[in-house]
N, C-alpha and C positions, 0 to 999 in steps of 0.2 A: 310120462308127462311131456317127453319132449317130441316124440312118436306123437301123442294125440295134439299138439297146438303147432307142429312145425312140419308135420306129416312128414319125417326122417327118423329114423332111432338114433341114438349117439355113436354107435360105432360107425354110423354112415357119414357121420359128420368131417371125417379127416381135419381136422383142425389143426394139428401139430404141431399144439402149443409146446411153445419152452419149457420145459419142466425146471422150477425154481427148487433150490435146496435148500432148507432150514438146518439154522442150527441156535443153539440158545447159550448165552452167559449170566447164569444168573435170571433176574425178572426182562434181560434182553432178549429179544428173538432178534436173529439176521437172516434174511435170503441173498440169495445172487441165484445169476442163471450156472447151471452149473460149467463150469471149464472144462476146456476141451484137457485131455489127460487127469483130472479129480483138481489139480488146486493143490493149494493148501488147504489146511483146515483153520474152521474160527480162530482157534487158542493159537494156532502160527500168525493167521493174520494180526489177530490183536498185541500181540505178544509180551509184554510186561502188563499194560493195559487190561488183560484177560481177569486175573484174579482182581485187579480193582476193579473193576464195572461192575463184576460179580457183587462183590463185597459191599458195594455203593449201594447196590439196588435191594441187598436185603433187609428191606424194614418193613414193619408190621402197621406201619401208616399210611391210608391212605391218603394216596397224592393227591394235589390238589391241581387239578387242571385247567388250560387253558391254551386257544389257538388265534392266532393274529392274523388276517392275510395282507402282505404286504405290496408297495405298487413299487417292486424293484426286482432286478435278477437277484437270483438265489444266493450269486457266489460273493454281489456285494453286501449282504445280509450278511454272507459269514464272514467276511475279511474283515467287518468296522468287529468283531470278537476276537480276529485275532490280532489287531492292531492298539498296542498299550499307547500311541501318542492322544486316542482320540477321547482319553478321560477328561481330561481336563476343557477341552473344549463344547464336548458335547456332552459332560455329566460335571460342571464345575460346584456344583454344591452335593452333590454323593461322594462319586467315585475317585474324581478329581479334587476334591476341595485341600489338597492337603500338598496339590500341583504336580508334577510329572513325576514318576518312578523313577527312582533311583536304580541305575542298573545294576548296582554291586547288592544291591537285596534281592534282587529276584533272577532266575534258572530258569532257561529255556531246554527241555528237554526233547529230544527227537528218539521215536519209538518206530522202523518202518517208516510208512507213510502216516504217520500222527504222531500228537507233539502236543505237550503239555508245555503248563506255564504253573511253578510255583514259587511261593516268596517268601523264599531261602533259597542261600547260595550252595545247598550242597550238591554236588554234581553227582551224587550217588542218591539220593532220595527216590527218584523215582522208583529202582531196584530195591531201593529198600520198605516202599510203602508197598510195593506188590508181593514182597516176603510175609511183612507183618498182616497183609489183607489177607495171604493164603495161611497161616495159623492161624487168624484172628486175633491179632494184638495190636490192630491198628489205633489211634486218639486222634479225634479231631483236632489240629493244633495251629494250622496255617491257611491262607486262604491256596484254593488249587482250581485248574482250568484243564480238563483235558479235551480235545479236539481231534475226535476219531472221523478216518478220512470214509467218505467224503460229508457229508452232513450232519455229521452228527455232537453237542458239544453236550459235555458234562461236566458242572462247576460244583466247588465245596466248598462255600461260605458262611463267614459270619457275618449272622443277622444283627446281636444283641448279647452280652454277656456272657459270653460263652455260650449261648445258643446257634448251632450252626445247622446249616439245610444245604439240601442239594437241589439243583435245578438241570433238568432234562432236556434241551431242545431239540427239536428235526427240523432242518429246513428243506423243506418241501418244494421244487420248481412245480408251478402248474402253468406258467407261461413264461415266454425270455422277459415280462416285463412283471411277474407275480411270482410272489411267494406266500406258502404257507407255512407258520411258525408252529410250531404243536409242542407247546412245554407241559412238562410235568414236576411238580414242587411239595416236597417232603421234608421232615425233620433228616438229620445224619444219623446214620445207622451207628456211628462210630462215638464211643464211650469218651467223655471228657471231665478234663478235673474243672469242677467247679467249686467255687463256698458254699460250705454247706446250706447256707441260710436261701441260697436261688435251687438247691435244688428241693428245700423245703416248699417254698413258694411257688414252684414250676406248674403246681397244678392248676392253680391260680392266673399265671402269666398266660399258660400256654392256652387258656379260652381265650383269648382275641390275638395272639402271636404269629400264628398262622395267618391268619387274614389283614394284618398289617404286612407280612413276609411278601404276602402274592401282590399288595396295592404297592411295594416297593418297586418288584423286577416288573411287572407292568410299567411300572413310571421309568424305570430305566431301557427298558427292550421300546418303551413307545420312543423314545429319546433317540436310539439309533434308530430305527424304522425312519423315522422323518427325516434325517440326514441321507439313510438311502434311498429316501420316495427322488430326494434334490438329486443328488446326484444322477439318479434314474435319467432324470432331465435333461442334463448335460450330456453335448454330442461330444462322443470321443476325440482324442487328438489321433490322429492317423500316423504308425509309426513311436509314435510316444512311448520309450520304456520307463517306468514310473520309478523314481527312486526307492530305496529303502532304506529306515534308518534303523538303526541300533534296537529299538524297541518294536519293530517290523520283523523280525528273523523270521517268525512263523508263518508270514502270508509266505514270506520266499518261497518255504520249504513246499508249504501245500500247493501253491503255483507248479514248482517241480514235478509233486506227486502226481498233478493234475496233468499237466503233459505227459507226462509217461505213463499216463492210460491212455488219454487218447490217441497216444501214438501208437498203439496195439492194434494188431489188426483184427 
């Protein structure tokens, strides 16, 4: 085929392309170009993280998809995620209605370079959901955010009654002023106690739950999108280093992480 319309065969092509290396967690696939001396492998890079994503992505539901593109850099797409001040201002009847986080309720955990957010204070949860993920004894029971570097976020939320979903993002750079959003939205794989009488009913609920689920994080991902289209707008301050406050720990961290790759040569 490529002999008859390029008049070249492919071994005359010298191309010398990168050769990217797959490897898979779970329903995740990951590439990278491969490094020079092997790397680490996925399971190091990920590293408590590995068995949860694993565990998160095993369900027999199909996800419910959907892709945004947004009129903003990539990286301010992901920071309004990982910054807990901007509930209340830019989700004041959801997310925020109930006003700003209490920081004695919720754990900021750093894994590597990524970093969850869950709401409870024990400092050993993270170690311990990746324990119960890898025998299977995990229950859905609190809400969770994890934020695998660099784009990628996976959240465990409740919907409704002990109804909880998971939601998938990638944000996608296609230009320094565009982003592409590509979620993916499922029920939790993870077993919960509920009254008996809703899980009687769930078969019932669950025909229109999903499709209220997805008209939700649409309503709340369109909410930050428009915040970062403004911002988009605005010419930077030259020199300006941006405070951070208390409920900010994780942009810090991913700024960090974010430097110390490009500073690699």
């Amino acid at each position: 085929m490529c002999k008859e319309y390029f008049g070249v065969a492919p071994r005359e092509l010298d191309a010398r392309l990168a050769p990217v290396e797959i490897a898979a967690c779970g329903a995740f696939i990951f590439g990278r170009f491969t490094p020079t001396g092997g790397g680490e492998t996925l399971e190091q890079f990920l590293g408590a993280l590995f068995p949860i994503l694993k565990a998160m992505s095993a369900t027999s539901h199909r996800a419910r998809t959907f892709t945004k593109v947004v009129k903003a850099n990539w990286k301010l797409c992901y920071h309004i995620t990982l910054d807990d001040y901007h509930q209340v201002a830019v989700h004041p009847k959801t997310l925020g209605r109930h006003g700003y986080l209490p920081r004695d309720n919720i754990f900021y955990h750093r894994e590597g370079e990524h970093s969850a957010f869950f709401a409870n204070r024990d400092p050993n949860e993270l170690a311990a959901m990746a324990a119960s993920c890898g025998n299977g004894t995990t229950k859905s029971t609190d809400f969770r955010i994890f934020h695998v570097f660099p784009n990628l976020l996976v959240s465990h939320h409740l919907c409704d009654r002990q109804f909880w979903y998971i939601c998938i993002s990638i944000y996608s750079p296609t230009a320094i002023d565009r982003t592409a959003i590509r979620s993916w939205l499922f029920p939790s794989p993870f077993p919960v106690d509920r009254h008996w009488l809703r899980d009687r009913t769930a078969w019932w609920t669950e025909m229109f739950r999903p499709t209220l689920v997805e008209w939700a994080m649409r309503w709340i991902m369109k909410q930050d999108n428009s915040v970062c289209e403004t911002l988009q707008t605005m010419p930077p301050l030259p020199g300006a280093q941006p405070f951070i406050g208390a409920v900010e720990t994780r942009i810090k961290w991913f700024e960090e992480s974010y430097l110390a790759r490009m500073a690699e040569p």
